[in-house]
N, C-alpha and C positions, 0 to 999 in steps of 0.2 A: 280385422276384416274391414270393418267401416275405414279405417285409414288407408288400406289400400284402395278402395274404391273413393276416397275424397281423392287421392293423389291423380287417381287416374282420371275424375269429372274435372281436376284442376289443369290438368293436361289439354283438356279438351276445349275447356274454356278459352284457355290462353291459347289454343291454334283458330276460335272461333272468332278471338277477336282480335286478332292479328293485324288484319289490314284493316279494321273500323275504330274508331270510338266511342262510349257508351257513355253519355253523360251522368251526373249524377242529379236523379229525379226524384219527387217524393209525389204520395196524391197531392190535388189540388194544382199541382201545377200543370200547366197547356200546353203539350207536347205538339211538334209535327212530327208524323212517322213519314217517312218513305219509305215505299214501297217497293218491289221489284214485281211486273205482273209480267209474264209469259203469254203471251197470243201466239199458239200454232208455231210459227215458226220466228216472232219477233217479241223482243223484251220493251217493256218501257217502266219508268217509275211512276208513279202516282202517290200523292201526298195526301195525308188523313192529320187532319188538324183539329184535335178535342182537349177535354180535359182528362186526364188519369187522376179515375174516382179510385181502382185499385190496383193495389201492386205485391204480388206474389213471391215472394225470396226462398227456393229452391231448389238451390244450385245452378246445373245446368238446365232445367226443368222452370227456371222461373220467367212470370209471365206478368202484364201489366195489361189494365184493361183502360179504353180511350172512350169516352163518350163526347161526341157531339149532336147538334142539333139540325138535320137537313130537311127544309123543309115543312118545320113545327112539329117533328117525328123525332123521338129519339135513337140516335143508331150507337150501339157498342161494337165493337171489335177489340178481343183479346188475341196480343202480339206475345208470342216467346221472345224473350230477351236475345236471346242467342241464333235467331234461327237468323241461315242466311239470304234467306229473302229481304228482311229489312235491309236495307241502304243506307241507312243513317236518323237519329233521333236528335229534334232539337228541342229547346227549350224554350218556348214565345214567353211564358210568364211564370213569374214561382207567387204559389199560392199561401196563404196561412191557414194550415185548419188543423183543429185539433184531434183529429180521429185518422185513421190510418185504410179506409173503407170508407166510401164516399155516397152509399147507393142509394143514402135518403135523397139524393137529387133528382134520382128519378121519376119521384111524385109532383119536385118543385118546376114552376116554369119564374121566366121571366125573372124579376128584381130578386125574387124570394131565391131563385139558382146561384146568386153571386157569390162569387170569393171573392177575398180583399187579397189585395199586393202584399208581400211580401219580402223584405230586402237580404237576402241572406250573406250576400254577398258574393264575392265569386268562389266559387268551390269545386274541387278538384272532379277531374271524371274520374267517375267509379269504375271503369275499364279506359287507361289511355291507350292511343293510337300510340301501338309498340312495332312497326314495322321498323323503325328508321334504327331501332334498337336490334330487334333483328336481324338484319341485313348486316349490323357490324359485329353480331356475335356468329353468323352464318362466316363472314370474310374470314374472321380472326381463326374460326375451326376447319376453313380451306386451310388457310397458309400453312396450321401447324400440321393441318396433315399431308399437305405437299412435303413441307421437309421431313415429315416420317419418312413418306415414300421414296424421296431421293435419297433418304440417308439407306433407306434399306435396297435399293438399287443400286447405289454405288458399292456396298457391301456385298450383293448376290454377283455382280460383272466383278468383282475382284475374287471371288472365287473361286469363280468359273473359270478365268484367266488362269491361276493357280492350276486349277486343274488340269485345262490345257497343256501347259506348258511342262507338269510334271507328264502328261500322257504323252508326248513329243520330244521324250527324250532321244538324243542321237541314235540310230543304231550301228553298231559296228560289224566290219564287213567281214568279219571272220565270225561273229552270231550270225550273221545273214547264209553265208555259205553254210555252216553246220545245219543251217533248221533245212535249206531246200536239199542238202545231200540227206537227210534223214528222211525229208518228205518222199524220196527215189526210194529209199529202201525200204522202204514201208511199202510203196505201190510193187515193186520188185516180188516182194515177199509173198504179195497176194493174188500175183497172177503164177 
């Protein structure tokens, strides 16, 4: 049962992240989310630039939480990984901390709130941008099912042909007179 249902969240993922790509993030590090916001009858994006104190792995269900500082307030905003409102996640800085949950920072201000840099190197996204992959596995499943199609078109119009041609046999003109003289005597008979 569970394995059907991964198959199926993994289906889902990989259609969710289709045309995006999802870096690979850990806490500590200083994401910009983009946004996708909706006004009435017009979209715009807006960008939220904090630290991800946490991060929730879930499956489709997983979520990461961004804290920053506007105005000597601290603001959170937790984002589902997947939803398609986000626009795109970057990566301004990769942090080193050694906990995986970040939320004693919300007591800290100032010097005492810092993370240190961190050089990890470059590393792969955890969701790459798979459209370009797509689109040539989308052509390649056109084409072979075009020549399904034509192979089995060409096969149904020769058939048919076949058919044609046995129902359009000559007829001959001594069958021709016997059936309408027999057609007379049948109407003959009944009047």
């Amino acid at each position: 049962m569970t394995n059907l249902l991964q198959k199926i969240e993994k289906k889902q993922i990989d259609k969710l992240v289709s045309n995006k790509r999802i870096p690979a993030f850990r806490s500590g590090d200083t994401l910009k989310v983009t946004v996708k916001i909706v006004e009435s009858e017009r979209s715009r994006l807006q960008a939220f630039e904090g630290l991800c104190i946490a991060r929730k792995k879930n499956g489709i269900n997983s979520t990461f939480t961004v804290r920053k500082l506007s105005h000597g307030e601290g603001v959170e905003k937790v984002f589902p990984l997947f939803s398609p409102m986000i626009d795109k996640i970057e990566v301004m800085r990769k942090g080193s901390v050694k906990r995986s949950k970040l939320y004693y920072l919300r007591d800290r201000m100032g010097k005492r709130a810092r993370i240190s840099d961190h050089d990890r190197g470059d590393e792969a996204d955890q969701y790459e941008f798979a459209e370009s992959e797509n689109i040539i596995n989308v052509n390649n499943n056109v084409e072979k099912n075009t020549e399904e199609i034509t192979k089995e078109a060409v096969d149904s119009i020769e058939v048919k042909k076949e058919a044609v041609v046995q129902e359009e046999k000559p007829i001959d003109k001594k069958s021709e007179s016997t059936a309408i003289e027999a057609d007379k005597t049948e109407d003959e008979s009944k009047s």
